[in-house]
C-alpha positions as CSV (number, residue, x, y, z in Angstrom):
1,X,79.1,19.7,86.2
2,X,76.4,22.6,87.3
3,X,73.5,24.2,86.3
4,X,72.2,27.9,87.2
5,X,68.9,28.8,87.4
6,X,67.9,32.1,88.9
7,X,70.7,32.8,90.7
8,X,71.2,29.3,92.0
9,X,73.9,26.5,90.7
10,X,72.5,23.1,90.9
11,X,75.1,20.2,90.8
12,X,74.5,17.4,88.4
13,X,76.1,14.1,88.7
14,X,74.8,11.5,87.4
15,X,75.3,10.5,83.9
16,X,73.3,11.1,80.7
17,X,72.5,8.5,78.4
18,X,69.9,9.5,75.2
19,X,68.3,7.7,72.7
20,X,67.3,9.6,69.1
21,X,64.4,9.5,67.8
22,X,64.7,11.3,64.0
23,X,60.9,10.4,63.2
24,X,57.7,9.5,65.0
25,X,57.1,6.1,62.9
26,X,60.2,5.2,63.8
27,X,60.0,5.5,67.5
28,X,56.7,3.6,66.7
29,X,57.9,0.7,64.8
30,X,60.4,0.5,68.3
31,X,57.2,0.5,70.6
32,X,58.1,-1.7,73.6
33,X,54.1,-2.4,73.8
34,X,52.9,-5.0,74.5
35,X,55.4,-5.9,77.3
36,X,56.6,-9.4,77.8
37,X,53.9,-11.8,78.5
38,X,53.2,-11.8,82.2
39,X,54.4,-8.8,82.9
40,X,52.9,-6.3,85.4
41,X,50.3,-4.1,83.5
42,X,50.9,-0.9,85.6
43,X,47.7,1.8,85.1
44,X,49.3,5.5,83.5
45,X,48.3,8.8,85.2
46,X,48.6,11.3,82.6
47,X,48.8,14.8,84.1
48,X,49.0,18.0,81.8
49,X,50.8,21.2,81.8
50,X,49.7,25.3,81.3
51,X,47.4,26.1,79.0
52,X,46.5,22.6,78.2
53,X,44.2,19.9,79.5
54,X,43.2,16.1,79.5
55,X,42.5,16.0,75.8
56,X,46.3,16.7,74.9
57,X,47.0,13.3,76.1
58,X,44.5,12.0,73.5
59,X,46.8,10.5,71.5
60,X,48.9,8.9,74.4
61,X,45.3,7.2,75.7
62,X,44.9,5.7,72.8
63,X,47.9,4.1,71.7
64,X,48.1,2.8,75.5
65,X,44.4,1.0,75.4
66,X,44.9,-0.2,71.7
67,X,47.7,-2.0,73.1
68,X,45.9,-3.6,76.4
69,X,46.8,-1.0,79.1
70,X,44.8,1.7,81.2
71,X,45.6,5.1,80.7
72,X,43.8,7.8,82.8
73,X,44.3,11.7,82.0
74,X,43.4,13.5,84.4
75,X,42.3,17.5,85.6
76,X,45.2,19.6,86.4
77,X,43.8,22.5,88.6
78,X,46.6,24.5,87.9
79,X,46.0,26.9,91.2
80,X,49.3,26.8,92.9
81,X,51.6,23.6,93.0
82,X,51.2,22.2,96.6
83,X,47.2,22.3,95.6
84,X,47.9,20.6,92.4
85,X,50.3,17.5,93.9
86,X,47.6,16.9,96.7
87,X,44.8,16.5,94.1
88,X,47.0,14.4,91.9
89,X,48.2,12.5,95.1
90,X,44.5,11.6,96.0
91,X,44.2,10.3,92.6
92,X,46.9,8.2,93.1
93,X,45.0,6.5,96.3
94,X,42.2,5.4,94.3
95,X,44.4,3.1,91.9
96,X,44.8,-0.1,92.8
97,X,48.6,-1.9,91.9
98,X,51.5,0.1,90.4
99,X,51.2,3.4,88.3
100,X,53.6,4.8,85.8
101,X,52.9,8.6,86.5
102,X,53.4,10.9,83.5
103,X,54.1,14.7,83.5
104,X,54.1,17.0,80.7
105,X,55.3,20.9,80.8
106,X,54.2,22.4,84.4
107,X,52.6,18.9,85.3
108,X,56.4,17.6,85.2
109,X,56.7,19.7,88.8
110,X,53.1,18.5,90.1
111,X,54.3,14.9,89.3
112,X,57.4,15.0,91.1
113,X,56.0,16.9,94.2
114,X,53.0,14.2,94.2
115,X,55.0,10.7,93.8
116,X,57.1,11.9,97.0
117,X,54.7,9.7,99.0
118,X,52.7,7.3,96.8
119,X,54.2,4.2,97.6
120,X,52.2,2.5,94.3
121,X,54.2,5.2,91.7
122,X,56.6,2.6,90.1
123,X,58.0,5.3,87.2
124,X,57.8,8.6,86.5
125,X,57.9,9.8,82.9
126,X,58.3,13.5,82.2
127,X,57.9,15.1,78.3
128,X,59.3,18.3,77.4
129,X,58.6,18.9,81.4
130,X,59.9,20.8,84.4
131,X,61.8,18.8,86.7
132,X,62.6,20.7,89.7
133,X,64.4,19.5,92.7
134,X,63.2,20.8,96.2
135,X,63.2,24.6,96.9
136,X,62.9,25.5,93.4
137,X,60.1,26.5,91.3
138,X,58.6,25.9,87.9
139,X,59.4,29.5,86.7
140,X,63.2,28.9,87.5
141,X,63.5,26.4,85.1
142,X,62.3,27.1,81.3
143,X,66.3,28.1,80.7
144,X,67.9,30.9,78.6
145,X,66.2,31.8,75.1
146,X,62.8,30.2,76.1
147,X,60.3,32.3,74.1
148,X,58.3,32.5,78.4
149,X,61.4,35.4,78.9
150,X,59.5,38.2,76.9
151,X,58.3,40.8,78.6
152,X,55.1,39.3,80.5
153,X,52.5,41.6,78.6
154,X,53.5,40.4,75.6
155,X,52.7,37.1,76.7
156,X,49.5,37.0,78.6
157,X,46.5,38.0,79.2
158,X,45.6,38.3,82.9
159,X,42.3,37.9,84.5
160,X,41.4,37.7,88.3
161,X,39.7,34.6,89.6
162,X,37.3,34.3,92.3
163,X,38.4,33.9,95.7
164,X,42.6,34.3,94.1
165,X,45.5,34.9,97.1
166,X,46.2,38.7,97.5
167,X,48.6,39.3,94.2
168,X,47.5,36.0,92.0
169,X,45.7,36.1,88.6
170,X,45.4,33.7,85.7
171,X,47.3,33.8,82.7
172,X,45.9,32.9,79.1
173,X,49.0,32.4,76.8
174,X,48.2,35.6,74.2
175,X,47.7,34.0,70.7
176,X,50.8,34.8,68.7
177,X,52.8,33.5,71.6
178,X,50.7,30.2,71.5
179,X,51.1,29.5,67.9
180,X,54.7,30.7,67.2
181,X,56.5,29.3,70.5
182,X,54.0,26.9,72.1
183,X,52.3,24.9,69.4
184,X,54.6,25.6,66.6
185,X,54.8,22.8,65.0
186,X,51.1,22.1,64.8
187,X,49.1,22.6,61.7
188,X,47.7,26.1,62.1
189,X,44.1,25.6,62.7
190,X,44.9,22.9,65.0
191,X,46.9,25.4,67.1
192,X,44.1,28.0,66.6
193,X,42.0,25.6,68.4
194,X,43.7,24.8,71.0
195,X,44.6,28.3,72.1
196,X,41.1,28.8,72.0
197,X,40.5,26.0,74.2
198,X,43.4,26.6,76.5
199,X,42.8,26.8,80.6
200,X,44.2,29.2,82.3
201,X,47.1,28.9,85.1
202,X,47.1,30.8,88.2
203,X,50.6,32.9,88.7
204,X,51.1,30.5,92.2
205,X,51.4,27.7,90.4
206,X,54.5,28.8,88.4
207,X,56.3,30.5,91.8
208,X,55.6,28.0,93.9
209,X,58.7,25.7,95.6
210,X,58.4,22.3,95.7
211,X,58.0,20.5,98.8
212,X,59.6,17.1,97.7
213,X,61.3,15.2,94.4
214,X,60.0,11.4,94.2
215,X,63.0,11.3,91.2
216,X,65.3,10.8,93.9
217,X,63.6,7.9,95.1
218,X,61.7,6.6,91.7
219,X,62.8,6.0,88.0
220,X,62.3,8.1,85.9
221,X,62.2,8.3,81.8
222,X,62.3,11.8,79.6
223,X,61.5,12.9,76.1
224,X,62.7,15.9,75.2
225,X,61.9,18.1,72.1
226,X,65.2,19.7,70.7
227,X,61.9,22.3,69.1
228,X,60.2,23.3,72.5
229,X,61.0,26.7,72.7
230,X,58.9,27.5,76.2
231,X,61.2,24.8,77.8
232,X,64.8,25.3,76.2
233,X,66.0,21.6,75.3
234,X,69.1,22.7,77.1
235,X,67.0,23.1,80.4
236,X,65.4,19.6,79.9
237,X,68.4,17.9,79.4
238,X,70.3,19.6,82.3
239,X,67.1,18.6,84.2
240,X,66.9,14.8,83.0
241,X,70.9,13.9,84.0
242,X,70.4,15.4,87.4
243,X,66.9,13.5,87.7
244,X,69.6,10.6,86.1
245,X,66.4,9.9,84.0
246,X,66.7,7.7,80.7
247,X,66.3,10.5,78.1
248,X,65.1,10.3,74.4
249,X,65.7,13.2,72.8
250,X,63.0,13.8,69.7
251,X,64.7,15.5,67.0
252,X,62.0,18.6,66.1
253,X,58.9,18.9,67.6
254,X,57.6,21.5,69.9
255,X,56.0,22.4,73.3
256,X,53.0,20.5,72.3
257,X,55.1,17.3,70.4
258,X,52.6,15.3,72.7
259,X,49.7,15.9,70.8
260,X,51.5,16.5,67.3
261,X,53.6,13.0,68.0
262,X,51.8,10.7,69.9
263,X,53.6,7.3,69.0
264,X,56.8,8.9,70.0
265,X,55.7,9.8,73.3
266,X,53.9,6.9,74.0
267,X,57.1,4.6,72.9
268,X,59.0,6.1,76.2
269,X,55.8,5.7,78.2
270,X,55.6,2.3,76.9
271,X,59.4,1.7,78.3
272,X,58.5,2.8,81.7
273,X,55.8,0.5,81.5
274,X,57.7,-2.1,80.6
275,X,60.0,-1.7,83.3
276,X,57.5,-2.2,86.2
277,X,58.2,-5.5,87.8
278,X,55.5,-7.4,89.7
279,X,56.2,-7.6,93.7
């Protein structure tokens, strides 16, 4: 089986097996937390997308602590992806024993450049995330229909930022895009907010190729929103069997099902946690 993205097929192999989860108190009530007494209590690195930051993971933090775990979210620079993997990889230094490193959206693609030599990353989880392999770039990889296809004025609003490489701006998602295609299934004042609150990415981060993928060397989990319509769920899934990643696939939803489902989300964290064996 292939996959084409931009011009280039991409061979898949390895075989797809997906768990479905129809409603979020569901996947709740199946929570893997707390693992198995003495288990190994890995620490979660939480990195965010585009137009998000640490608070999306709010949710996530909580449901992690409440059930004895650490959970750090942390800043995203968003400048251009090597940038982005080395500050996350520095991160990673600074945590002592196994991490469970999570991705969502664009972070998906600084995860999976930043694991390639952090020998403590045990799991990788990526949610409604772009999982590239090396050479290709976040931009390649949102697949066919995603709502990120209109024509780029429509979308954004672009600003310069100080001391930007010749041709790079920042994009602010416009607000109809945000609220139809990237929060959608957010109650509407809660969307309003967080475009509001939204940072900006810098057009290097989305065209940048990636150096390395730790999936070929780590485990990885994915949760994938058949609603995401910046991400196609058709792109995620083609993404997750090449990555041979155990998938759950989260019937609705959207781009933002992180922060509108948190116990869903933080039942496949919770199973990569799980999984982490002590050494």
């Amino acid at each position: 089986m292939s996959r084409t993205t931009a011009g280039k097929t991409v061979a898949i192999m390895a075989t797809l097996t997906v768990a479905v989860a129809t409603h979020p108190a569901a996947a709740h009530a199946r929570s893997p937390l707390p693992c198995p007494p003495g288990s190994t209590k890995p620490t979660v690195v939480l990195v965010h997308g585009a137009w998000a930051d640490t608070s999306s993971w709010g949710g996530e933090v909580d449901a992690l602590r409440k059930a004895g775990y650490t959970a750090r979210a942390i800043g995203n620079p968003l400048r251009n992806l090597d940038d982005d993997a080395a500050t996350v990889a520095a991160f990673l230094k600074t945590v002592s024993g196994p991490v469970v490193l999570v991705g969502h959206s664009y972070g998906g693609s600084v995860i999976t450049n930043a694991a390639a030599n952090a020998t403590n990353v045990k799991a990788l989880v990526y949610v409604d995330a772009a999982v590239p392999d090396k050479g290709e770039t976040t931009a390649q990889l949102s697949g066919s229909g995603s709502a990120l296809g209109a024509a780029p004025d429509t979308l954004y609003d672009k600003v310069s930022y100080a001391n930007a490489p010749v041709g790079a701006s920042d994009l602010y998602l416009k607000r109809e895009p945000f609220l139809r295609s990237f929060a959608s299934d957010l109650p509407r004042d809660t969307a309003e907010r967080l475009w509001a609150t939204q940072r900006a990415a810098s057009t290097n981060a989305f065209h940048t190729p990636l150096r390395a993928a730790a999936w070929k060397k780590i485990p990885s989990w994915y949760f994938a929103s058949t609603g995401d319509r910046i991400i196609t769920i058709e792109s995620q899934l083609s993404m997750a069997k090449r990555a041979g990643s155990k998938v759950t696939k989260f019937a609705g939803g959207s781009h933002l099902t992180l922060v509108s489902h948190p116990e869903a989300v933080a039942s496949v964290i919770g199973s990569a946690v799980c999984s982490v064996k002590g050494e």
